[in-house]
N, C-alpha and C positions, 0 to 999 in steps of 0.2 A: 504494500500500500504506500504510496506516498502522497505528503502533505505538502498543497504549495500554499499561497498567500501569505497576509499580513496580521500581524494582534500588536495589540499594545504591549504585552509585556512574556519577559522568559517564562512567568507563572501559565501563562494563557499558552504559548507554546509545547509546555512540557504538559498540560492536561491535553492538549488536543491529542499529542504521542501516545499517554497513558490511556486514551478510550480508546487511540486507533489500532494498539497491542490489544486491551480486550473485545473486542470485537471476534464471534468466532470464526476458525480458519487462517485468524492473521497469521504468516510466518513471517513477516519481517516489514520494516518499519522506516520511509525513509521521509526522517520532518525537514523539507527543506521549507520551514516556516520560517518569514522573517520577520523580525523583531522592530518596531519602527513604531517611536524613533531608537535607534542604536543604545541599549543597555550593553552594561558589563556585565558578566559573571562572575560566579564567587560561590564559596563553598555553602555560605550561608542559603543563600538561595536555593543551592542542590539540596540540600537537608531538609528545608521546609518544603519541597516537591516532594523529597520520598513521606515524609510526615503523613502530609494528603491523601499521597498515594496510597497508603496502608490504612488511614483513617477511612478513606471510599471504597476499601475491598473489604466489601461482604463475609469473607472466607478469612479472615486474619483480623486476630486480638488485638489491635492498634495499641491500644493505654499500654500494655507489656513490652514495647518494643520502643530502646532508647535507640536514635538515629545521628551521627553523628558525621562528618565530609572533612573532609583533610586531601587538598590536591584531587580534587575530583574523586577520590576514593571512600567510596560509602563503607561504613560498618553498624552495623547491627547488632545490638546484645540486649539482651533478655531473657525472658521466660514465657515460652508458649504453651499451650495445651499437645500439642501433638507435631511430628514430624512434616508434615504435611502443610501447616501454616509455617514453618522456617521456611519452605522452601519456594510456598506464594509470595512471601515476602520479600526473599533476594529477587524473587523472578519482578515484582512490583520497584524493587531500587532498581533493576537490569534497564527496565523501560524508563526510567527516562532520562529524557535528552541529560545528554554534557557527564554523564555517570559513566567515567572511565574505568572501575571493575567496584565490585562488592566483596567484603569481607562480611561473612555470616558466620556472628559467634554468637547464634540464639540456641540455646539449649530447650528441652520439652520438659516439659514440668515428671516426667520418667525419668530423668536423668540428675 
């Protein structure tokens, strides 16, 4: 799928990415949405996207999951209920934009 035009802001860019990932059958993802007027990026801003992101997925405990970006590199720690939300989770930091890898140190409340 790819995303072309314009939003106001990296916030509005990185949701359009996160609905066009769930969307069923998507396998891949190309936001060439642009930003206008011209923002920066910054870690802070990735952080508060995966935030979101896991707050609007259905399938995963949001409040249990600290989120944290360092150089575009997300990490995850917590305590979920089960194997299955850690890994909707990385998959939910994977989508979106500017998220150069995920470290998933969530544990399941099994462990």
């Amino acid at each position: 799928m790819t995303l072309d035009g314009e939003v106001e802001s990296l916030s509005h860019k990185r949701l359009a990415g996160l609905l066009a990932w769930w969307v069923p059958g998507t396998r891949d993802v190309v936001n060439g949405i642009e930003v206008k007027p011209y923002e920066d990026d910054n870690d802070d801003e990735i952080t508060a996207a995966v935030a979101i992101a896991l707050e609007k997925d259905r399938l995963v405990t949001a409040d249990s999951i600290k989120v944290s970006t360092r150089n575009s590199v997300v990490t995850l720690e917590g305590v979920v209920p089960n194997r299955r939300q850690a890994e909707m989770a990385e998959s939910d930091a994977w989508y979106i934009f500017g998220v150069d890898r995920v470290v998933n140190h969530l544990r399941t409340a099994q462990e």
